[in-house]
C-alpha positions as a Markdown table, in Angstrom:
| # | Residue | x | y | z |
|---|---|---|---|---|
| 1 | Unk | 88.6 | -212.6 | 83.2 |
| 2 | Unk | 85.4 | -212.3 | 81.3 |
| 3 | Unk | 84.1 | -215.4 | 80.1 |
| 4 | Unk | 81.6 | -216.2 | 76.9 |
| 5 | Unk | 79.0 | -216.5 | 79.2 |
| 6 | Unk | 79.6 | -213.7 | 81.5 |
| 7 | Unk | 79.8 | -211.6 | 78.3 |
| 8 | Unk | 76.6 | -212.6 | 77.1 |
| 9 | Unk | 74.8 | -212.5 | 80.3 |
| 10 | Unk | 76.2 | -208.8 | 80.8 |
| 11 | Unk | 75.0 | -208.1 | 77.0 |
| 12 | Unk | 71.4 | -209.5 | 78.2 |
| 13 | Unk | 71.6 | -207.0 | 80.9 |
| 14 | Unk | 72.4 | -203.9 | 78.9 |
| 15 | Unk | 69.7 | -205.2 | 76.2 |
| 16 | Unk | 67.0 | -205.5 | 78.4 |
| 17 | Unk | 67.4 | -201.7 | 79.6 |
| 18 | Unk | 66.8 | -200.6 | 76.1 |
| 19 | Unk | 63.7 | -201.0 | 75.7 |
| 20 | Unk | 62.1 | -199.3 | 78.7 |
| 21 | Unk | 64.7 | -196.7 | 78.2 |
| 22 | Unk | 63.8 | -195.8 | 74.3 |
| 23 | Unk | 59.8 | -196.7 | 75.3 |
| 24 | Unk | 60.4 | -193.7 | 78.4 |
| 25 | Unk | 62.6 | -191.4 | 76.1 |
| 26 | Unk | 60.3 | -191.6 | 73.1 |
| 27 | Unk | 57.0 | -191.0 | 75.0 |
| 28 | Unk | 59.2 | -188.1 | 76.7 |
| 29 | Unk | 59.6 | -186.5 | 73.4 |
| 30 | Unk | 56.3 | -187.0 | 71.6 |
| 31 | Unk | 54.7 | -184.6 | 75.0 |
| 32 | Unk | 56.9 | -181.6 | 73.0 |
| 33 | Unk | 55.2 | -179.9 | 70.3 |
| 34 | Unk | 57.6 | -179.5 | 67.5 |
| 35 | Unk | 54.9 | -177.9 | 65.0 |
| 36 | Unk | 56.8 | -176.2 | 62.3 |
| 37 | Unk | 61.1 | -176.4 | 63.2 |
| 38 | Unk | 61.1 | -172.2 | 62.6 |
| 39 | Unk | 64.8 | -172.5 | 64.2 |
| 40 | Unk | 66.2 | -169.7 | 61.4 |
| 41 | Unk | 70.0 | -170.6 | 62.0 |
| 42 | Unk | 72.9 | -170.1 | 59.5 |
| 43 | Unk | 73.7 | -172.6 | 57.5 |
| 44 | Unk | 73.5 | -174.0 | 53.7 |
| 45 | Unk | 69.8 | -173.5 | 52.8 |
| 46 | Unk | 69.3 | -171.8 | 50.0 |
| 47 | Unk | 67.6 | -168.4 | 51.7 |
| 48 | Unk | 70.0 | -165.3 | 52.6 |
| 49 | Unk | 70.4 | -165.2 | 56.2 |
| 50 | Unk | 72.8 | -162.6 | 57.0 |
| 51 | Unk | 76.3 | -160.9 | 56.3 |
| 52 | Unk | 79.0 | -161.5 | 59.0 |
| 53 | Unk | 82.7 | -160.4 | 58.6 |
| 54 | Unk | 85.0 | -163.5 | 58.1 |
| 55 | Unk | 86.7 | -165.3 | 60.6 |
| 56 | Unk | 89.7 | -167.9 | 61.0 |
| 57 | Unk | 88.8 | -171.0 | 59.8 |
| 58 | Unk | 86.4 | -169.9 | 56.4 |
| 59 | Unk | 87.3 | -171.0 | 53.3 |
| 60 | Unk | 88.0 | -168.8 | 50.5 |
| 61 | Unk | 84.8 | -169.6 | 48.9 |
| 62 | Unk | 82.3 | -168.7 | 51.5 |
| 63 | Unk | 83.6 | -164.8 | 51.2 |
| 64 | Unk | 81.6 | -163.2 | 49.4 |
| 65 | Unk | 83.3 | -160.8 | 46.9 |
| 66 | Unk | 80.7 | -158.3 | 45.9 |
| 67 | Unk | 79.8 | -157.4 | 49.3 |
| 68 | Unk | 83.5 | -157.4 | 50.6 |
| 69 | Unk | 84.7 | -155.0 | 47.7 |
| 70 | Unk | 82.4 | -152.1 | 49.3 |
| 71 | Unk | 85.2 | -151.6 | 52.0 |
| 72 | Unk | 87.8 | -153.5 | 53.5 |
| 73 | Unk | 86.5 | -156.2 | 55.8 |
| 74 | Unk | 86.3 | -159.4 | 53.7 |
| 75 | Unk | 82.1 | -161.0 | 54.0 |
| 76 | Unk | 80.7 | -164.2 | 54.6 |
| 77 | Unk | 77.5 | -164.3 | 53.0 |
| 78 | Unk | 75.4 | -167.5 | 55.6 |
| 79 | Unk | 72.3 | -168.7 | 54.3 |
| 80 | Unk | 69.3 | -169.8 | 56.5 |
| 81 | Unk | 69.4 | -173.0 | 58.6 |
| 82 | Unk | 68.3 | -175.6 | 56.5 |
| 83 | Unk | 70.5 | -178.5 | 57.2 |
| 84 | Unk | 71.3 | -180.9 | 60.0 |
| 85 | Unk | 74.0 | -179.3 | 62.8 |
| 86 | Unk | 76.0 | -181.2 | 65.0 |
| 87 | Unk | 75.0 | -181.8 | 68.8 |
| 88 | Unk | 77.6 | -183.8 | 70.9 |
| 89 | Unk | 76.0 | -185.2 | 74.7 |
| 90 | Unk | 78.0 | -186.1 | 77.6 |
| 91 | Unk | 76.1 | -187.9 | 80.1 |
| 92 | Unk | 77.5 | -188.2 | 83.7 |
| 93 | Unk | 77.6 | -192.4 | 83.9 |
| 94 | Unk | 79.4 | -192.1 | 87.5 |
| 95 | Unk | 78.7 | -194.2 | 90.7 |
| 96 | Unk | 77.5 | -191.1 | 92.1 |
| 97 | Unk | 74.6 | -190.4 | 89.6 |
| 98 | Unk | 73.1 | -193.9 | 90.6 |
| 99 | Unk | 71.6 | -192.2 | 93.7 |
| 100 | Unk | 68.2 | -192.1 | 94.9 |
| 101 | Unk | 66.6 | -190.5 | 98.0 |
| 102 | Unk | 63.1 | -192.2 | 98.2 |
| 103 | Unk | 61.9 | -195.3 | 96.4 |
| 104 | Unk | 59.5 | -193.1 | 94.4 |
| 105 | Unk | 62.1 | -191.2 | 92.2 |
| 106 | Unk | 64.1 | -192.2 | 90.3 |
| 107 | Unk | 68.2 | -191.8 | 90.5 |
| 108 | Unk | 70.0 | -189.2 | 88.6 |
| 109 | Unk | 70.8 | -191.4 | 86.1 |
| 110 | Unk | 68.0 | -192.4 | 85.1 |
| 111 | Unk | 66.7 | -189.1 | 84.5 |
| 112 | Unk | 69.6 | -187.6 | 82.7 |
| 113 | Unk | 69.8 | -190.7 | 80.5 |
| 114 | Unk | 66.1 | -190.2 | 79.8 |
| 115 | Unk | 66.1 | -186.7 | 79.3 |
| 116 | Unk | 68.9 | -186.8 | 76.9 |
| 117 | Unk | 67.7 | -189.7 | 74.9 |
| 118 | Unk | 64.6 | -188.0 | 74.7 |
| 119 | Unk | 66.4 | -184.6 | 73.8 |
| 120 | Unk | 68.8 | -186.4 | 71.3 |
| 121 | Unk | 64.9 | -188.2 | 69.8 |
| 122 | Unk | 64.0 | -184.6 | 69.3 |
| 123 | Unk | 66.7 | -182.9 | 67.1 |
| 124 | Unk | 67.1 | -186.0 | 65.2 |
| 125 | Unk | 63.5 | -186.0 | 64.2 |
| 126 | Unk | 64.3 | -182.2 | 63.4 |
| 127 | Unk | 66.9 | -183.1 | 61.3 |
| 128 | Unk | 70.7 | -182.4 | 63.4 |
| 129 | Unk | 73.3 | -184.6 | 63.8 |
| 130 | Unk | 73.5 | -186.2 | 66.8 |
| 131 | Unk | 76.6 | -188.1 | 68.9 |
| 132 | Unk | 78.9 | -188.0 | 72.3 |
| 133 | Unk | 81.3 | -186.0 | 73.2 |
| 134 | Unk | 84.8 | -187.9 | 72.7 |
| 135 | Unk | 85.4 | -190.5 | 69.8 |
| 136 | Unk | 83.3 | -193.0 | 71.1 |
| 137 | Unk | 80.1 | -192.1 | 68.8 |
| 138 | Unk | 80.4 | -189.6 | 66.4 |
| 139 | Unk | 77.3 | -187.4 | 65.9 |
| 140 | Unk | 75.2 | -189.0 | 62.9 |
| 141 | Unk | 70.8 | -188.7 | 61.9 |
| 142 | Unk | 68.5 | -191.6 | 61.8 |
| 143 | Unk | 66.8 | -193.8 | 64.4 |
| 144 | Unk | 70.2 | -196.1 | 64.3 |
| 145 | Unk | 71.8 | -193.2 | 65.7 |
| 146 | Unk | 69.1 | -193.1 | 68.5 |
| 147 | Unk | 69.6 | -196.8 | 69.5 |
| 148 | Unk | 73.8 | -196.7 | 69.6 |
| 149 | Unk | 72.8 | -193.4 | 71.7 |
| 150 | Unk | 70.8 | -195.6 | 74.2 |
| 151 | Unk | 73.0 | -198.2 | 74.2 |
| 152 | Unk | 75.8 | -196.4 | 75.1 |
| 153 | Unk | 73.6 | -194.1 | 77.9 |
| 154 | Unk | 72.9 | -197.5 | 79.4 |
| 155 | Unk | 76.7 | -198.3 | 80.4 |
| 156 | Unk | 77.4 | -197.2 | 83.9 |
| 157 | Unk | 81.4 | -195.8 | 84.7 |
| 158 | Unk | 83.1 | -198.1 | 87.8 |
| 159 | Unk | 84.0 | -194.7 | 89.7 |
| 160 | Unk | 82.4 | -192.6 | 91.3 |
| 161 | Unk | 82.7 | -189.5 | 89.4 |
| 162 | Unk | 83.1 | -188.9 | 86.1 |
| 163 | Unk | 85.0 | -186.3 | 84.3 |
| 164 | Unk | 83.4 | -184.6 | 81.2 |
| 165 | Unk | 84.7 | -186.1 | 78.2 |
| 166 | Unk | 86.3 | -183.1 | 75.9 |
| 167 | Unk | 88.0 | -185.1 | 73.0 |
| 168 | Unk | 87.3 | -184.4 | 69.6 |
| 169 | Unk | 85.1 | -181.4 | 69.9 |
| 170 | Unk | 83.6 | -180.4 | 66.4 |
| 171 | Unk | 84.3 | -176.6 | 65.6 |
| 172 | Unk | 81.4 | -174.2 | 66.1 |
| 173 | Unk | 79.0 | -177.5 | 66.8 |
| 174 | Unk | 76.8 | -177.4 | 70.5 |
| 175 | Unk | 77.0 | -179.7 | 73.5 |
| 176 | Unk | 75.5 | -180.9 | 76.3 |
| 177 | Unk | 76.5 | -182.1 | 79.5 |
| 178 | Unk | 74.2 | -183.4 | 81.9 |
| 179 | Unk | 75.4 | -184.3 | 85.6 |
| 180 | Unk | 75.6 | -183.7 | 89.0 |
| 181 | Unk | 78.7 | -182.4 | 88.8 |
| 182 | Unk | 79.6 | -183.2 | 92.5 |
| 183 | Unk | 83.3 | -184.5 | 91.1 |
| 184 | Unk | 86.3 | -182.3 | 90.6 |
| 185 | Unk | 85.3 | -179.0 | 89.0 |
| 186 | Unk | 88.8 | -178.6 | 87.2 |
| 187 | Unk | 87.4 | -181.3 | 85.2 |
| 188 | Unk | 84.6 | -179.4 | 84.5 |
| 189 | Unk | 86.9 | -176.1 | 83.9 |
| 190 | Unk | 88.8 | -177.8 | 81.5 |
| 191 | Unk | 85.9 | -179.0 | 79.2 |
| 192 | Unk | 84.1 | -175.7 | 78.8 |
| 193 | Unk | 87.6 | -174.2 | 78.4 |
| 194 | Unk | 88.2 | -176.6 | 75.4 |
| 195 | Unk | 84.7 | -175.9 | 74.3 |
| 196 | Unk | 85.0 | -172.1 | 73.9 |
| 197 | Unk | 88.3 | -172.7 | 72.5 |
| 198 | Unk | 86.9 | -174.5 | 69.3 |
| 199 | Unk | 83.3 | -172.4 | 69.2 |
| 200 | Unk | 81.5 | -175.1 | 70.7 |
| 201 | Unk | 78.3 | -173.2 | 72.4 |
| 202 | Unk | 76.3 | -175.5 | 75.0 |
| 203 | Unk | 74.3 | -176.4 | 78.2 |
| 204 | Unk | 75.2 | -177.4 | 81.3 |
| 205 | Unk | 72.3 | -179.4 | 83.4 |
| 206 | Unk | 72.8 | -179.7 | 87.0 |
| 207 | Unk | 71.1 | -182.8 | 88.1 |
| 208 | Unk | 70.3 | -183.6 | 91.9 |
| 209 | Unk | 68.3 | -184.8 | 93.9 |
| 210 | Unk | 65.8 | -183.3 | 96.4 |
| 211 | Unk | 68.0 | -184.3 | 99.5 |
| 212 | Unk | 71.2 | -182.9 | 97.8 |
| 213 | Unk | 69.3 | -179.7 | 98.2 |
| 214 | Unk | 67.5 | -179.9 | 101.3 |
| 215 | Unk | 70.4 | -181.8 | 103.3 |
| 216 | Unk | 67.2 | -183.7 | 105.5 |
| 217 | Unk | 70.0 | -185.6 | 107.6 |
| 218 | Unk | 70.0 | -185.5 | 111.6 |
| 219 | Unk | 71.6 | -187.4 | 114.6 |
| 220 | Unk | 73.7 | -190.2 | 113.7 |
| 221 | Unk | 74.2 | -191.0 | 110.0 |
| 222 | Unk | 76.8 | -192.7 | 107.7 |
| 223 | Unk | 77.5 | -191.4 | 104.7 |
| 224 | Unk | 78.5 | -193.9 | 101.9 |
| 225 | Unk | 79.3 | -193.0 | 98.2 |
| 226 | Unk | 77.3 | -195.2 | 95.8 |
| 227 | Unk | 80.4 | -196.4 | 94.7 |
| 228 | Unk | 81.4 | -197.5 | 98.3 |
| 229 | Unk | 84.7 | -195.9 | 98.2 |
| 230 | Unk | 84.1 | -193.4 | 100.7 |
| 231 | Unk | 82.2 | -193.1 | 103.5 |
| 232 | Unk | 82.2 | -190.9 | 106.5 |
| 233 | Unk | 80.3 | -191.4 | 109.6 |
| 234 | Unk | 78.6 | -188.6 | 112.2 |
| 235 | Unk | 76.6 | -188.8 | 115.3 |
| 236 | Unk | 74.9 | -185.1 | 114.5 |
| 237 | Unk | 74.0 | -184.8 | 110.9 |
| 238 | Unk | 72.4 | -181.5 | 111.9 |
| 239 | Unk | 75.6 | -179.7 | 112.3 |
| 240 | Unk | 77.1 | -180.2 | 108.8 |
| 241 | Unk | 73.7 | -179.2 | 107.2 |
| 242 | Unk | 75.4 | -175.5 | 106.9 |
| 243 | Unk | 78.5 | -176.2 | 105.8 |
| 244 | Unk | 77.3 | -178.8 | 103.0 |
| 245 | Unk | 74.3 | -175.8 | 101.8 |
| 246 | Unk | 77.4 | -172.9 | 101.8 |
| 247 | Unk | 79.7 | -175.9 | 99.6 |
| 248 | Unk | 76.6 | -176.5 | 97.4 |
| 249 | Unk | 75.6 | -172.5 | 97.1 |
| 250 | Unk | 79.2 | -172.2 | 96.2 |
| 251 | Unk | 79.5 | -175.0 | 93.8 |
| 252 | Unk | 76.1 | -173.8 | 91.6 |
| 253 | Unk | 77.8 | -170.3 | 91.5 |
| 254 | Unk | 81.4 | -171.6 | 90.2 |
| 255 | Unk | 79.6 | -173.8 | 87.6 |
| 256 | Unk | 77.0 | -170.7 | 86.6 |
| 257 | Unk | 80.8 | -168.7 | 86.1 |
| 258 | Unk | 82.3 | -170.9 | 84.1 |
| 259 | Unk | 79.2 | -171.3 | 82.2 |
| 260 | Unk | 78.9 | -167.3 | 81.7 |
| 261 | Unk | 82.7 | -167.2 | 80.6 |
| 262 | Unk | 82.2 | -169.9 | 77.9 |
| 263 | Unk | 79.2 | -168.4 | 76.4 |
| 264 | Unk | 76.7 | -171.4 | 77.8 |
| 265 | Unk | 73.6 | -172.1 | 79.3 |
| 266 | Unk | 73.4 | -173.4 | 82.9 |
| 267 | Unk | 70.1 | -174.7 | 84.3 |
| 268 | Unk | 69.6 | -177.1 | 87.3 |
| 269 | Unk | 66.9 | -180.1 | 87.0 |
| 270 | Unk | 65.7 | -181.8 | 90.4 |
| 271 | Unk | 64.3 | -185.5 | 90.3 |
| 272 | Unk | 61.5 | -184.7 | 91.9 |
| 273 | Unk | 60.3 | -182.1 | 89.3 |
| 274 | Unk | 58.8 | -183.7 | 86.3 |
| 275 | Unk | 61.2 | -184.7 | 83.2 |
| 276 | Unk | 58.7 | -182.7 | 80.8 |
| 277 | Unk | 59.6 | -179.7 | 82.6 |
| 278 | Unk | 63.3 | -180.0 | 82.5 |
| 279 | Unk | 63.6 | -181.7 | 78.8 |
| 280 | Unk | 61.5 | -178.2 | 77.8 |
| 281 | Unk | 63.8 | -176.0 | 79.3 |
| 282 | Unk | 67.1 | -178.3 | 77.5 |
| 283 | Unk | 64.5 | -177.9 | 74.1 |
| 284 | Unk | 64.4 | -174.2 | 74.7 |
| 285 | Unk | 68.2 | -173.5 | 75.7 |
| 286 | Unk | 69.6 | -175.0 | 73.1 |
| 287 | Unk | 67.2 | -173.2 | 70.8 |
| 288 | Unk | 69.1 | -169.3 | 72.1 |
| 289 | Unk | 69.0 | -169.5 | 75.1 |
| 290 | Unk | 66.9 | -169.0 | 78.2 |
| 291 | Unk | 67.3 | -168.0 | 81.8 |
| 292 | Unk | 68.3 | -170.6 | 84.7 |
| 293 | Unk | 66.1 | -173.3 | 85.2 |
């Protein structure tokens, strides 16, 4: 049972990360050059952007008439992007993403809530709406938006995985979803599924660390989840160094297929690289899209 002052001290705990987290996030994103926004998207400026034939879910009033009487496709006349879109973030808060090699990096949370915080300090400052995936906190501008968003990065999830929150997707918005995906992948299948279903275009960023990758283990080893709900113990490491690298090869190319069906970006982000490095590459994908990270 949670008591007034277990509340309060559990409230002083989450506080105190905020600060280091926005200081970190914000110097993250001053380090990217905005310069002039020159991201010519369709939207409700007031400068022609293109023609495009209508689709299911246009009003009436956004055909436009003169064009669509020259044949017999009905028009949508867009206009240039001049007003805030929305962006909805899912952040992997799982046991599992609390994991950290070596002393000198940092865990996987701590870099994904950094580089989305920082990423979410960006397109706020360039004018988008920004929230989270699911009910929870709807995508809105301002810097009160960017301090409910580091609140709510600074919660950590009791199991070990979890799964990506797919609720209340906004049509024909973007996403994000930033993990190490290591949990079930029909999760994962599900959300981009749901995504391409309403429109929703997005990134996926694989997080892990450098001994995810390089599997460094030999001779006797226990393996715990940072959870402490599984564990599993071997006398040669060494030996399940190939079977973990085929599992991991084979997850990467599972999440780069689903990515590729739904029309999204997938890049990968090790916490050993620096987090200028990977928040440019989540700048530049959402921005159309670049190659794997």
């Amino acid at each position: 049972m949670i008591t007034p002052t277990t509340l309060r001290a559990q409230a002083e705990t989450q506080a105190a990360r905020l600060p280091p987290l926005l200081a970190r996030a914000e110097h993250l994103a001053g380090a990217v050059l905005l310069g002039d926004h020159g991201r010519r998207r369709a939207g409700m400026g007031d400068d022609f952007w293109q023609y495009r034939p209508a689709q299911i879910g246009d009003s009436r009033r956004m055909i436009d008439h003169r064009r669509s009487a020259m044949g017999d496709v009905q028009f949508v006349r867009e206009r240039e992007w001049q007003i805030a879109q929305s962006v909805m973030l899912w952040v992997d808060q799982g046991a599992a993403m609390r994991f950290a090699s070596a002393p000198d990096l940092p865990t996987k949370a701590d870099r994904a809530r950094v580089l989305s915080l920082a990423l979410a300090i960006l397109l706020i400052r360039g004018g988008e709406r920004v929230g989270l995936t699911g009910t929870s906190l709807p995508p809105r501008r301002g810097n009160a938006q960017i301090l409910r968003l580091a609140e709510m990065f600074s919660e950590d999830a009791m199991d070990d995985y979890a799964p990506p929150e797919h609720r209340a997707m906004i049509p024909h918005a973007r996403a994000v979803f930033v993990s190490d995906f290591m949990g079930d992948i029909e999760a994962v299948k599900l959300a981009l599924t749901k995504a391409a279903d309403r429109g929703v275009r997005g990134v996926l960023y694989h997080v892990l660390d450098p001994a995810e990758e390089a599997f460094p283990f030999r001779g006797r080893t226990i393996f715990e989840s940072v959870g402490g709900t599984l564990e599993h113990e071997t006398l040669k490491a060494s030996e399940l160094k190939d079977r973990y690298l085929s599992r991991l090869a084979a997850r990467k190319d599972e999440l780069q297929r689903l990515c590729s069906v739904a029309g999204w970006q997938y890049g990968i982000h090790h916490t050993g690289s620096s987090a200028q490095s990977g928040l440019l590459w989540l700048w530049r994908a959402l921005d159309g899209g670049v190659g794997r990270a």
